[in-house]
N, C-alpha and C positions, 0 to 999 in steps of 0.2 A: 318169693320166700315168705315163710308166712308171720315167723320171726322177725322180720323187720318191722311191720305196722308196731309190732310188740315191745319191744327191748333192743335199741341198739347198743355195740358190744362198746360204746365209745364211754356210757351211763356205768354200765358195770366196771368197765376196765378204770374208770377213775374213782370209785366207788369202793369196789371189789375186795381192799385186802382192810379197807379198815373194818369190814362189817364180819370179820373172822370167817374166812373160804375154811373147808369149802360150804356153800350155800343150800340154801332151801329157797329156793323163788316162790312165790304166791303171786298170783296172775288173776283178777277179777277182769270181767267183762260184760258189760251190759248191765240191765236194770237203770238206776238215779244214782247219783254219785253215793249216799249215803249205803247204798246195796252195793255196788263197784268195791267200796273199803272191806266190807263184812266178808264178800266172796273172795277177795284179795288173803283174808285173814286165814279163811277155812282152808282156803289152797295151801298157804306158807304150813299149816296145821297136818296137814293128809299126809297119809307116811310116805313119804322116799318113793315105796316100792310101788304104790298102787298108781295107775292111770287112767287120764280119763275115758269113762264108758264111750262117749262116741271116738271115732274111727280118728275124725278132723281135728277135734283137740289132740288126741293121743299123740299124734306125729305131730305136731304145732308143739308140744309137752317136749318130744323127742327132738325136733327140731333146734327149738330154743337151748335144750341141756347143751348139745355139739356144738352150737356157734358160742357158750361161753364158756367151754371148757377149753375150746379154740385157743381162749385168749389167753390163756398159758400161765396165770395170775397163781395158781395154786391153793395148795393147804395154807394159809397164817398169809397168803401172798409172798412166799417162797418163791415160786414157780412152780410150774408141775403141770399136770393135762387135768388134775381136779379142783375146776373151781367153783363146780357146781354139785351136788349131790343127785338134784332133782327141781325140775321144774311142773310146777303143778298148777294145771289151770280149773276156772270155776266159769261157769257162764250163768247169765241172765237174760231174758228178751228183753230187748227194746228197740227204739224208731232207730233205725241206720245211721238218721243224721248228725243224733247226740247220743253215740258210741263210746261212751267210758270206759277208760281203762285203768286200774289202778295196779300197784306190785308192792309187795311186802317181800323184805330179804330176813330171811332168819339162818342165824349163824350155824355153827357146825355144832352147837350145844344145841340145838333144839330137840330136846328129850321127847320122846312117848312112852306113855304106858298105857296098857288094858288091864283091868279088873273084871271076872266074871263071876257075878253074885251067884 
């Protein structure tokens, strides 16, 4: 599963209701720790709806939302099947061995807007 290397449900589910579900995940990977935080940031940022361009994160995106919506934790931590909205990941190259991974949770107020000049 490709979710597990990523977020186990054990981090969320005791995490989960105080960070106001349901969630925005932000998922950095690769690059130097300093680039790991920034892509972590742009992921929790990227709307809901969009996924990632490649194939592997897309379903790794998709992957992750099912196993924590699994956890049953809900809207406010209520309960309920949503306690995630969208999990969004960002990648960077780097050496295999020192594999960073960072996550940013952003609550159910995380607003967007577009302006076009």
């Amino acid at each position: 599963m490709h979710g597990e290397v990523l977020i186990r449900s054990r981090e969320i589910s005791q995490g989960g209701a105080n960070a106001c579900p349901p969630l925005v995940l932000g998922v950095g990977i690769g690059g130097n720790f300093e680039k790991v935080a920034q892509l972590a940031k742009k992921a929790a940022l990227r709307s809901p709806e969009k996924r990632n361009p490649d194939p592997y994160y897309a379903a790794m995106e998709e992957e992750l939302k099912e196993r924590c919506n699994k956890l049953g934790i809900g809207p406010m931590g209520l309960g309920g099947l949503v306690t995630v909205l969208a999990v969004n990941i960002e990648v960077f190259p780097c050496h295999l061995v020192a594999l960073p991974v960072a996550v940013n949770v952003n609550c159910h107020a995380d607003r967007h807007g577009e302006i076009v000049l």
